[in-house]
N, C-alpha and C positions, 0 to 999 in steps of 0.2 A: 663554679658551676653556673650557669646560663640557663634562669631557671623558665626563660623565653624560648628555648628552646625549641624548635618542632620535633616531638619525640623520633627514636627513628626504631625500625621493626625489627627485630632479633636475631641473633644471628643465621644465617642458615643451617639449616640442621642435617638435611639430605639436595645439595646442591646436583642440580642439571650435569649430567654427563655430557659431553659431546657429541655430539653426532657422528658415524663412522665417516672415514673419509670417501666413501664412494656413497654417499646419500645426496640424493639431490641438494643442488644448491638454497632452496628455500627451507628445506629440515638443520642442513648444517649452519644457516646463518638465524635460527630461532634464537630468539633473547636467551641469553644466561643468568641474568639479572635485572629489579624490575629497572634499573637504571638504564638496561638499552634496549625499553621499550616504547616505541616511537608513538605520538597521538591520544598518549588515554590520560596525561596530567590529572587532570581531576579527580582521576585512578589513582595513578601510579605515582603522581609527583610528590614532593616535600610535606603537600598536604592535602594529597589525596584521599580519597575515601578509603580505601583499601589500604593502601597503608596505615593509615589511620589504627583501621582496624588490627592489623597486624602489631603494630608497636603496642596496643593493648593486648597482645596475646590470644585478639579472638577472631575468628573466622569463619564466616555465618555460611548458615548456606543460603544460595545464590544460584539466579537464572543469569547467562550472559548474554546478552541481546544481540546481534550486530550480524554484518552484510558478511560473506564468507572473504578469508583473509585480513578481518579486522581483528584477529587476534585471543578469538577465544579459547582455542587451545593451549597457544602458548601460556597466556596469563594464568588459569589454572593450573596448569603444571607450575607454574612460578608460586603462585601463592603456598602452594603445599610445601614448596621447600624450604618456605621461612619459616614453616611450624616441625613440629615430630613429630607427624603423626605419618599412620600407612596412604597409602595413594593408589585406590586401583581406576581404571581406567574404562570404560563401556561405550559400546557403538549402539545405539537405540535402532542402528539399519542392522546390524548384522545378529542382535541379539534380543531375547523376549524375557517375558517377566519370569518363568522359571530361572535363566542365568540371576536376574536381579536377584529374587530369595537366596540363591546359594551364594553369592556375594554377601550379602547381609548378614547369612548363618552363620558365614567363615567371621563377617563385622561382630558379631555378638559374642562368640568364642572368644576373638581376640581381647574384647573388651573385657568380657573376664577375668582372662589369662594376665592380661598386662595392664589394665586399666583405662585404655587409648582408644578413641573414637576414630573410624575410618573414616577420608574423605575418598566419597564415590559422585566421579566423574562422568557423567552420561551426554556423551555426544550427541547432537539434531532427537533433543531429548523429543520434539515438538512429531518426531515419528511411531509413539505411543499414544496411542489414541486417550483420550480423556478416563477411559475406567480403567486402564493399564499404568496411568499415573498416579491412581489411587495406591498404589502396592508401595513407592516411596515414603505416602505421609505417616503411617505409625513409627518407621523406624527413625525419618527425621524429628518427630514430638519427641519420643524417647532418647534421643540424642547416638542411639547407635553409630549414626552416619551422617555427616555433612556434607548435603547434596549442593553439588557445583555444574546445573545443566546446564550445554550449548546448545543455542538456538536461532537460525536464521529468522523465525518468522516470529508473527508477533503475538506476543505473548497472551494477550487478550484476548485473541482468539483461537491459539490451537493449545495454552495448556488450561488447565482447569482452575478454578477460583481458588479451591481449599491447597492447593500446591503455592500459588500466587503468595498466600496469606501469611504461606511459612517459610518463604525464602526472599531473599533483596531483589528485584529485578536491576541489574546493572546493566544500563545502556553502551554498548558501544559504537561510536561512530566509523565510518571508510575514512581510511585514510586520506589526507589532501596530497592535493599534487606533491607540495614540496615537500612533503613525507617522503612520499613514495620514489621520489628523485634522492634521496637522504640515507633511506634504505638501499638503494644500488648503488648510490656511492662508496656505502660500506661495503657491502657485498662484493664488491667491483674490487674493491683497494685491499681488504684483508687478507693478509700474508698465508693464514693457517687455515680460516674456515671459507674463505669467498676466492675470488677469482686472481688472488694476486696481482691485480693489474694488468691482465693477458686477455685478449689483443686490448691495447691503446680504444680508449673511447675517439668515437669520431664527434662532429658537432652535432649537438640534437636527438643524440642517442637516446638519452635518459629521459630526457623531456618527451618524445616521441614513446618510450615505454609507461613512462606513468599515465599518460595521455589514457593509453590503448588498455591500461588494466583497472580504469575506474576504483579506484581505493581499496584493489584489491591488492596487499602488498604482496603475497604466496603467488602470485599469479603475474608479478611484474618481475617475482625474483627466477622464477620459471623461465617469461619468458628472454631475459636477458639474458639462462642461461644456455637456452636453446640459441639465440643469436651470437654468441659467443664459440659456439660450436660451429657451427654454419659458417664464421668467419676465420676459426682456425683453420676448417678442412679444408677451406679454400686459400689460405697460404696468405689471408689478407694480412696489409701493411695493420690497421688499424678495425674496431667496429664499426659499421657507417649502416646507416638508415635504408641503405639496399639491403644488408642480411638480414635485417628486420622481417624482409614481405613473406619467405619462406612459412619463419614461426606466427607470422601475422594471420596467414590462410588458415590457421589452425584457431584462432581465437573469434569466439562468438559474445552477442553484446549479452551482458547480466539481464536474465529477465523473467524472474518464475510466474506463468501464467497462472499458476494455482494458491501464490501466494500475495503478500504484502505491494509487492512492486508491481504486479497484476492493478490492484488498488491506487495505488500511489501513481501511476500513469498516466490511469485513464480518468481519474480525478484532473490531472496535470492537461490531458486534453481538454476535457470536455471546459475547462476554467479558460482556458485560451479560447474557444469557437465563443463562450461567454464575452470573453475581455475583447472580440475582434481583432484578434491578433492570428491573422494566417501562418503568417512566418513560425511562430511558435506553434500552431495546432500542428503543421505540415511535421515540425522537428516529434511531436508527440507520436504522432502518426507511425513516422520514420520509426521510430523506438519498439513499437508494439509489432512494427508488420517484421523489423529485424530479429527481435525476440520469439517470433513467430505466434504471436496473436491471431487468435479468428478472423476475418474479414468478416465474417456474421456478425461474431460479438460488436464488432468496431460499426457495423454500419447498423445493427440493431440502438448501438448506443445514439446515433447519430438522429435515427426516426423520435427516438425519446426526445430529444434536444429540438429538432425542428419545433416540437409543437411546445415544448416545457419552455424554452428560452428564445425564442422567435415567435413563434403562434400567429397573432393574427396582424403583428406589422409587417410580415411578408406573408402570404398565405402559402408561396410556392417554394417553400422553406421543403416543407411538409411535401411535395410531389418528390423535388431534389431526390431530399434523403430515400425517401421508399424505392425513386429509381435509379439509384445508389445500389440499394439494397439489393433490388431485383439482377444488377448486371454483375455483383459480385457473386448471387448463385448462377448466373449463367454465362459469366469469363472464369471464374474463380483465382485466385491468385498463383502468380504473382501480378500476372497481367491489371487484375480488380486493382489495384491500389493505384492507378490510374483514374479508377472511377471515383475511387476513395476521397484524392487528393480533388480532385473537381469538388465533390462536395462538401470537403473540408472547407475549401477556400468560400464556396458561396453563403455556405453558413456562417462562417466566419466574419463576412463584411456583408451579411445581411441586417438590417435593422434589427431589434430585441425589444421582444417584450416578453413577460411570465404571465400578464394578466388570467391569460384560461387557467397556468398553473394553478394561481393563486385562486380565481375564482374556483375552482373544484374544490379543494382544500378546506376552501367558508365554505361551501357549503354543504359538505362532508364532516366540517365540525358543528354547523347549525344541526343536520341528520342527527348526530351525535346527543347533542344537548335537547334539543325539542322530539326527539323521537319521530317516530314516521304519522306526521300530520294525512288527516284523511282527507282525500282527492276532494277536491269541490264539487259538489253535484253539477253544477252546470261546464263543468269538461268531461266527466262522465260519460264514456259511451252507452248509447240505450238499446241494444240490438232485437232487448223482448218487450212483450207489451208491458210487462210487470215491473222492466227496468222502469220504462215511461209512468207508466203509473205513481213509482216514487219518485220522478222528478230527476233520476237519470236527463241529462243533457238541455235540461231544460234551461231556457236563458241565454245559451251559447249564442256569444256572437258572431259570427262569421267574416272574418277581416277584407273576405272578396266584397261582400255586399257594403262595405265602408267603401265613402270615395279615399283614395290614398293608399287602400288595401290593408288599411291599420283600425285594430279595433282599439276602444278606451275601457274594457273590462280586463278584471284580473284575474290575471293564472297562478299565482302561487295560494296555499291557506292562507284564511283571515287572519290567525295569528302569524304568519310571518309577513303579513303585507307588508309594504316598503322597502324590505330586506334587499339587501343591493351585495352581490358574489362576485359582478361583472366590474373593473373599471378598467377600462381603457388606457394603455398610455398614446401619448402625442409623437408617436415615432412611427416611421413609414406608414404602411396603408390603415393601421390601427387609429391614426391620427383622424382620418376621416369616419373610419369611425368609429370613434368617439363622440362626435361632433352629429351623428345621428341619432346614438345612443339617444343622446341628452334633448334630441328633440322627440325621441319618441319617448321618454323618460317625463316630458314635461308637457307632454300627451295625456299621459297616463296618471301624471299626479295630482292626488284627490278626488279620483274618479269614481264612481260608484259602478257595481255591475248593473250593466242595460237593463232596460225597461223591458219586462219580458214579452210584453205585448208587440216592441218595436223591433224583437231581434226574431231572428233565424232557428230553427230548436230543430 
């Protein structure tokens, strides 16, 4: 006995049926076993998490994270077969929380009857709004039910904390290219459940379908089997890269605007027109406006960035974007993403700074800390006699009647004098000034406020 061993998970108890043989090619080629499931190792392999768990005879419940075709359905359906226990199934789009209690009722019954905990399956669990996922956690504490949700989005933000605390969140990643080229070649070759080897691949087949289905393996195994069809009905010798374009017009690029990859994008943007890399804002760009993104959102995000991460080392950062903004409400797209790409690029290879950002920010957390300091009397406006009377605007000096047009009294409270919000960086027109800043900075340093007999009131 090898007592080095990596344990291994128990037998199957209720193994995967087959899929009929008129089922689509992506249902008939779903793993049988976790051995032929492709990309989750960490999962599923030798010493994976999950099996892990399994060779221990336990099996938590669990949120399964990941992009669609990454595999959440099938692995749940796998895990349940290595234990004995029942397995029902729930669509969170087609069904509400009355179906959940009567599933759970029949779960408590059973458990009585036979002693056995149900595993309950709920599909884009993340379409339950936050108090409808409340109806899951007593029966998961009590052990009724071992909840196994699927979930494209993230889970921090569309399921609730106290659900979060009592189940695994398991990550699942999209699958990589040479998966998804691994997966057709199985599909492709297998005598019983996949295509037999009918029609002959031609070159660049496979590689041109993993390309086109982003790590979505359910959606590469679709479309190869739509191009497979296309090249039978047409008597072709072989599959070649022309049958492709047919099933090609039918495929759109992955991009939930209301969710994760909404975020994950425009983050991916706005970090390129940061990093001065047009090349890459332009491919960001390209992504949002194919996924059919706002041209508002995109060019509202665009006026934020002028002034947050350019500001005042190009000032015309800030016109760009707004007349960006303005020709996308009045071309609207698809035309706008012409205006789009203009302002992508200028922003892009415009100088940077965040100085305004950051000066706002100080002094938003000075507001914060010192509370709201009282206006100086001599900035004060005095519009009545009785303001005058207490000194309302008294002292004020008046920067016209300076030669230079600069006065040496101070405008912030006594207690924040010197406080400095503003620093300049030395890049494009900011650089200059800077370089006035600091002569009006060193004007003003240790100044006292004017003589009030010598100023203007």
């Amino acid at each position: 006995m090898d007592l080095f061993a990596e344990p291994e998970p128990p037998p199957r108890s209720n193994a995967l049926q087959p899929a009929p043989a008129d089922s689509p090619l992506a249902e008939r080629m779903r793993p049988q076993t976790l051995e032929e499931v492709l990309g989750h190792d960490d999962l599923t392999g030798p010493k994976g998490l999950l099996r892990a768990a399994l060779s221990r005879g336990e099996l938590p419940s669990m949120i399964l994270w990941g992009p669609p075709g990454s595999g959440k359905t099938t692995l749940a359906r796998l895990l349940a077969s290595y234990v004995d226990l029942p397995f029902v199934a729930f669509s969170a789009v087609l069904g509400g929380v009355k179906q959940v209690r009567e599933i759970v009722a029949e779960a408590e019954q059973r458990r009585l009857r036979e002693g056995k905990r149900t595993i309950l399956f709920v599909d884009e669990i993340h379409r339950f709004n936050k108090s409808q996922q409340d109806a899951f956690l007593p029966h998961v504490e009590k052990g009724t039910v071992i909840l196994i949700g699927a979930t494209t989005e993230n889970p921090s933000f569309e399921l609730n904390r106290a659900l979060i605390s009592r189940a695994q969140v398991v990550t699942l990643a999209p699958l990589s290219r040479t998966q998804v080229e691994t997966l057709l070649e199985r599909a492709h070759a297998d005598p019983e459940r996949g295509l037999k080897g009918e029609p002959p691949l031609g070159e660049q087949v496979l590689e041109r379908i993993a390309r086109q289905s982003q790590g979505d393996g359910r959606a590469a195994l679709n479309l190869l089997e739509s191009a497979a069809n296309v090249a039978l009905a047409a008597g072709a010798a072989e599959l070649g890269v022309a049958h492709l374009e047919g099933a090609l017009a039918t495929v759109t690029v992955r991009y939930d605007k209301g969710g994760e990859q909404h975020y994950d994008v425009i983050s991916a943007f706005i970090k390129s027109l940061r990093g001065s890399d047009p090349d890459a804002a332009l491919y960001w760009l390209a992504r949002m406006l194919a996924g059919g993104e706002s041209g508002r959102f995109i060019a509202r995000r665009m006026v934020v960035f002028a002034s947050e991460d350019v500001g005042n080392a190009d000032p015309h950062a800030l016109e760009v974007a707004t007349n960006v903004a303005q020709a996308v409400e009045l071309v609207g797209l698809p035309e706008a993403r012409i205006n789009l790409a203009q302002g992508v690029t200028y922003l892009a290879l415009a100088p940077k700074s965040n100085a305004s950002y950051l000066g706002i920010n100080a002094a938003m957390e000075e507001v914060k800390a010192s509370g709201p300091q009282p206006v100086p009397l001599h900035l004060r406006n005095a519009p009545t006699g009785l303001m005058k009377t207490l000194g309302y605007g008294k002292g004020y000096d008046y920067p016209h009647d300076r030669e230079g047009g600069v006065s040496e009294q101070a405008h912030l409270p006594p207690e924040l004098e010197g406080r400095r919000f503003y620093e300049p960086v030395r890049r494009g027109l900011e650089a200059e000034l800077a370089d006035r800043l600091a002569r009006l900075r060193e004007l003003r340093s240790g100044a006292k406020r004017a003589d009030p007999g010598q100023a203007r009131s």
